[in-house]
C-alpha positions in Angstrom: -14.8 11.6 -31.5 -11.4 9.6 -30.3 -12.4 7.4 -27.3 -10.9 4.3 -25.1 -13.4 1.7 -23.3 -11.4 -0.7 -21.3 -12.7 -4.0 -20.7 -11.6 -7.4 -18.9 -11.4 -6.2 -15.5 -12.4 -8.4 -12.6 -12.0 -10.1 -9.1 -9.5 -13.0 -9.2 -7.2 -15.0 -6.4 -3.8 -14.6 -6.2 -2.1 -16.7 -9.2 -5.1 -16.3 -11.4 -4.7 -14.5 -14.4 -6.9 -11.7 -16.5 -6.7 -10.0 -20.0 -7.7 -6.7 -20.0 -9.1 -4.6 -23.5 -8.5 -1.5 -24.5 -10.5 -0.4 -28.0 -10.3 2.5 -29.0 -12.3 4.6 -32.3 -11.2 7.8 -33.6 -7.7 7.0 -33.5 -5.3 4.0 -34.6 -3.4 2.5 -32.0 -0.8 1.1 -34.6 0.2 4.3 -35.0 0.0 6.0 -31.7 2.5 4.6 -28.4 -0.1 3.6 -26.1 0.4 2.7 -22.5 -1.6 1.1 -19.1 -1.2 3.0 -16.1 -3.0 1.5 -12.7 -4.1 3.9 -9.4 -4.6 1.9 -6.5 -6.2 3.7 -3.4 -3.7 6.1 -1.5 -1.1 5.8 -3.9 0.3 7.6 -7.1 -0.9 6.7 -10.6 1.4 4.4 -12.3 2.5 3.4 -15.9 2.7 -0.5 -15.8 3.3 -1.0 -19.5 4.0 0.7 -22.7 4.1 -0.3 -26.6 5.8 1.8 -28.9 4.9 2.9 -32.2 7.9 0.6 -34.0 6.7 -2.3 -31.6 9.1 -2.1 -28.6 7.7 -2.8 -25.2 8.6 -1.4 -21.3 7.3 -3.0 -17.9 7.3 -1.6 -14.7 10.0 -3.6 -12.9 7.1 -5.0 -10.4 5.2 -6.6 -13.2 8.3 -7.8 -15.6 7.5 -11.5 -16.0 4.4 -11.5 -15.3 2.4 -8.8 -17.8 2.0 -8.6 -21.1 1.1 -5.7 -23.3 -0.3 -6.4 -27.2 -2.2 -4.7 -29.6 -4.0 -5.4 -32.7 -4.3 -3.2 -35.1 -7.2 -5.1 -37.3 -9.7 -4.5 -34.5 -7.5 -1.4 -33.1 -7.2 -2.8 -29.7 -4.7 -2.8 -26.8 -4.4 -5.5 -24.6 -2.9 -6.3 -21.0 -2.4 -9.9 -20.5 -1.6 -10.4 -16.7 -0.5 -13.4 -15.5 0.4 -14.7 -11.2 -1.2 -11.9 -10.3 -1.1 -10.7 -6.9 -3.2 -9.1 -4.3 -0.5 -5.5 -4.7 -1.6 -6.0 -8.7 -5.0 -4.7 -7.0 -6.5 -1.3 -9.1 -8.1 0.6 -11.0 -5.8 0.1 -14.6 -6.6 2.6 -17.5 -5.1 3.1 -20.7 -3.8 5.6 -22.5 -3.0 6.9 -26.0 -3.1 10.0 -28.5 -3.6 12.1 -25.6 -7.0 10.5 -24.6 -7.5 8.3 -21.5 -10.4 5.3 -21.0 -12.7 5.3 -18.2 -10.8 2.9 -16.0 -11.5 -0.6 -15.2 -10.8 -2.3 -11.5 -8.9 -5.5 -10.8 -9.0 -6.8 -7.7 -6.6 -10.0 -6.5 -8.2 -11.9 -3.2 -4.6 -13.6 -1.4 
Protein backbone atom coordinates (compact mmCIF):
# COMPACT_ATOMS: atom_id res chain seq x y z
CA UNK A 1 0.00 0.00 0.00
CA UNK A 2 1.69 3.56 -1.31
CA UNK A 3 2.16 5.79 1.83
CA UNK A 4 4.12 9.18 2.83
CA UNK A 5 5.23 9.76 6.61
CA UNK A 6 6.70 13.17 7.02
CA UNK A 7 9.15 13.81 9.50
CA UNK A 8 11.45 16.79 10.84
CA UNK A 9 8.97 19.06 11.92
CA UNK A 10 9.42 21.22 14.91
CA UNK A 11 9.41 24.60 16.95
CA UNK A 12 12.32 26.90 16.04
CA UNK A 13 13.13 30.88 16.39
CA UNK A 14 13.15 33.03 13.68
CA UNK A 15 16.61 32.38 11.63
CA UNK A 16 16.80 28.85 12.77
CA UNK A 17 16.65 26.29 10.31
CA UNK A 18 14.82 22.57 9.94
CA UNK A 19 14.91 19.67 7.41
CA UNK A 20 11.85 18.06 6.98
CA UNK A 21 11.48 14.05 5.54
CA UNK A 22 9.25 12.78 3.47
CA UNK A 23 9.60 8.61 2.90
CA UNK A 24 7.51 7.19 1.07
CA UNK A 25 6.89 2.93 0.36
CA UNK A 26 4.78 1.70 -2.44
CA UNK A 27 5.97 4.10 -4.79
CA UNK A 28 9.41 5.56 -6.14
CA UNK A 29 9.79 9.10 -5.78
CA UNK A 30 12.54 9.19 -8.58
CA UNK A 31 10.09 8.61 -10.76
CA UNK A 32 7.09 10.38 -9.61
CA UNK A 33 7.18 14.76 -9.43
CA UNK A 34 6.63 15.24 -5.86
CA UNK A 35 5.81 18.43 -4.20
CA UNK A 36 5.47 20.20 -0.33
CA UNK A 37 2.49 22.14 0.20
CA UNK A 38 1.98 24.02 3.80
CA UNK A 39 -1.68 25.08 5.38
CA UNK A 40 -1.31 27.53 7.94
CA UNK A 41 -4.59 28.34 10.14
CA UNK A 42 -7.19 30.53 8.18
CA UNK A 43 -5.52 30.43 5.08
CA UNK A 44 -5.47 28.38 1.64
CA UNK A 45 -3.19 25.31 1.27
CA UNK A 46 -0.09 26.09 -0.57
CA UNK A 47 2.49 24.35 -2.80
CA UNK A 48 5.97 25.74 -1.43
CA UNK A 49 8.18 23.46 -3.53
CA UNK A 50 8.18 21.02 -6.27
CA UNK A 51 10.84 18.46 -8.02
CA UNK A 52 10.28 17.17 -11.20
CA UNK A 53 10.67 13.86 -12.49
CA UNK A 54 13.89 15.02 -14.90
CA UNK A 55 15.18 16.87 -11.73
CA UNK A 56 14.03 20.46 -12.19
CA UNK A 57 12.87 22.42 -9.19
CA UNK A 58 10.06 25.42 -8.48
CA UNK A 59 9.70 27.67 -5.14
CA UNK A 60 7.02 29.60 -4.10
CA UNK A 61 8.33 33.20 -4.63
CA UNK A 62 8.10 33.66 -0.53
CA UNK A 63 10.52 30.91 0.10
CA UNK A 64 13.09 31.32 -3.01
CA UNK A 65 16.41 31.62 -1.22
CA UNK A 66 15.66 30.27 1.54
CA UNK A 67 14.12 26.41 0.86
CA UNK A 68 15.35 23.67 -0.51
CA UNK A 69 13.66 20.67 -1.94
CA UNK A 70 15.89 17.12 -2.58
CA UNK A 71 15.21 13.67 -2.89
CA UNK A 72 17.03 10.53 -2.63
CA UNK A 73 16.12 7.93 -4.52
CA UNK A 74 18.34 5.08 -2.57
CA UNK A 75 16.20 5.49 0.56
CA UNK A 76 13.17 6.96 -1.60
CA UNK A 77 12.88 10.05 0.37
CA UNK A 78 11.94 13.72 -0.19
CA UNK A 79 13.35 16.31 1.69
CA UNK A 80 12.64 20.08 2.55
CA UNK A 81 15.71 21.85 3.78
CA UNK A 82 14.53 25.30 5.17
CA UNK A 83 16.75 27.66 6.03
CA UNK A 84 16.14 31.81 7.92
CA UNK A 85 13.00 30.76 8.65
CA UNK A 86 10.41 32.99 9.78
CA UNK A 87 7.54 33.13 12.05
CA UNK A 88 4.87 33.48 8.43
CA UNK A 89 6.97 30.00 7.44
CA UNK A 90 4.62 28.81 10.46
CA UNK A 91 2.38 25.43 9.38
CA UNK A 92 1.34 22.46 9.00
CA UNK A 93 3.73 21.33 5.63
CA UNK A 94 2.70 17.94 3.87
CA UNK A 95 3.91 16.33 0.97
CA UNK A 96 2.66 15.08 -1.94
CA UNK A 97 3.30 12.53 -4.77
CA UNK A 98 1.63 9.71 -7.11
CA UNK A 99 -1.61 10.96 -6.05
CA UNK A 100 -1.08 10.18 -2.28
CA UNK A 101 -0.60 12.77 0.52
CA UNK A 102 1.43 12.23 4.14
CA UNK A 103 -0.13 12.98 7.27
CA UNK A 104 1.21 16.39 7.75
CA UNK A 105 3.86 17.64 10.01
CA UNK A 106 3.81 21.27 11.95
CA UNK A 107 6.55 23.87 12.03
CA UNK A 108 6.24 26.47 14.05
CA UNK A 109 8.86 29.80 13.97
CA UNK A 110 8.82 31.80 17.57
CA UNK A 111 9.94 35.79 16.30
Amino acid sequence: QEQLVESGGGSVQAGGSLRLSCASSGFNVGINYMAWFRQAPGKERERVAAIYVAGGTTYADSVKGRFTVSRDKAKNTLYLQMNNLRSEDTAMYYCTGGGFWGQGTQVTVSS
